[in-house]
C-alpha positions in Angstrom: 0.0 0.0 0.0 1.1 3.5 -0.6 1.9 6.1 1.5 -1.3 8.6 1.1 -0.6 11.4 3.3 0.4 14.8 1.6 3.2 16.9 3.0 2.5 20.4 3.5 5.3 23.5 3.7 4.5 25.9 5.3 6.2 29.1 4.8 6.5 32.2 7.1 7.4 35.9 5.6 9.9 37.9 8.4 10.6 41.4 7.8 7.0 42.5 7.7 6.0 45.5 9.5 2.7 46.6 11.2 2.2 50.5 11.8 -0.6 52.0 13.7 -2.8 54.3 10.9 -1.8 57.8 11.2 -3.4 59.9 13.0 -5.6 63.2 11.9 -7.0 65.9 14.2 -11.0 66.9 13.8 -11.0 70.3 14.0 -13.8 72.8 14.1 -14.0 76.2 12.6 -16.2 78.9 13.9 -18.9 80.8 12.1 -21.3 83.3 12.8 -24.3 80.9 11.5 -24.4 77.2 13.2 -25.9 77.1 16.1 -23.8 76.4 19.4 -27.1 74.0 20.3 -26.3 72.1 17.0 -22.2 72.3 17.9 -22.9 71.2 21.3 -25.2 67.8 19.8 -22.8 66.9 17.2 -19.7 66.2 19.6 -22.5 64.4 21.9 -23.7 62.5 19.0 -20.7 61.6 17.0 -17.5 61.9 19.5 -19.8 60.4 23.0 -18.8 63.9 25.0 -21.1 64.8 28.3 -23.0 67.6 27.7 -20.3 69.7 30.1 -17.8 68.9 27.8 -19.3 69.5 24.7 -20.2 72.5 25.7 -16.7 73.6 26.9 -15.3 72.3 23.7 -18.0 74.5 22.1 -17.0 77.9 23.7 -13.2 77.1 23.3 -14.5 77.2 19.4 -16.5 80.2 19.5 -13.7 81.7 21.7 -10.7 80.6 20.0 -11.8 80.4 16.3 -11.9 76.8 15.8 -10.9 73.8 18.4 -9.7 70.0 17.9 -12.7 68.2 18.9 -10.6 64.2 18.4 -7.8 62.2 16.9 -8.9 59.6 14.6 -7.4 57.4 12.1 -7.9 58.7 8.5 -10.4 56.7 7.8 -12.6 57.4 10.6 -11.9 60.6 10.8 -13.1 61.5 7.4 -16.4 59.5 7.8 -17.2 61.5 10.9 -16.4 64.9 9.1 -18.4 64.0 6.5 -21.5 63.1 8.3 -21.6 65.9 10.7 -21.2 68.4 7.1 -24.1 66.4 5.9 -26.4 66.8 8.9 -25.3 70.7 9.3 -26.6 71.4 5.8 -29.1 69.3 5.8 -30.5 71.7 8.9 -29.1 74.9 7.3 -25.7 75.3 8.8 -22.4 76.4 7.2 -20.0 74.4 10.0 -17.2 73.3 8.3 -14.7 71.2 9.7 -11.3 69.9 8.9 -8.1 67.1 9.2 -4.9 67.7 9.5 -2.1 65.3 10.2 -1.8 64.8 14.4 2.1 65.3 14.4 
């Protein structure tokens, strides 16, 4: 009788390396139009603040012109940005919000 059984390799790759996803900041700009209610909901809805902080976070953006609000991987961070733009013009709002590299 033969010998049936198959011999398998296996072969493992060295050298590979993981990195973490860079990181990109959320940031906030100011305007004279959005409403700090709407502000204030958006970083509750989207980024799970406490109403206290989102509300800080809030007047650090009316005070300050514009205020990191999180650091995200790319991916996630453009998502977000794009469905809190989405939902402020959909109610009538000009926010605008942008990513930069966190460095």
């Amino acid at each position: 009788m033969a010998n049936t059984e198959s011999k398998t390799q296996t072969r493992t790759r060295t050298g590979l390396e993981v990195k973490e996803p860079p990181l990109f900041r959320v940031i906030y700009l100011n305007d004279d139009k959005t409403a700090m209610d709407f502000v204030i909901d958006s970083l509750i809805d989207y980024f799970g603040y406490d109403g206290a902080a989102a509300e800080s976070i809030t007047v650090e953006i009316h005070e300050k012109g514009s205020a990191t609000v999180a650091v995200l991987p790319y991916e996630i961070a453009e998502q977000k940005g794009i469905e809190i733009t989405f939902n402020a013009r959909s109610n009538g709002y000009p926010l605008q919000i942008k990513l930069e590299p966190d460095e």
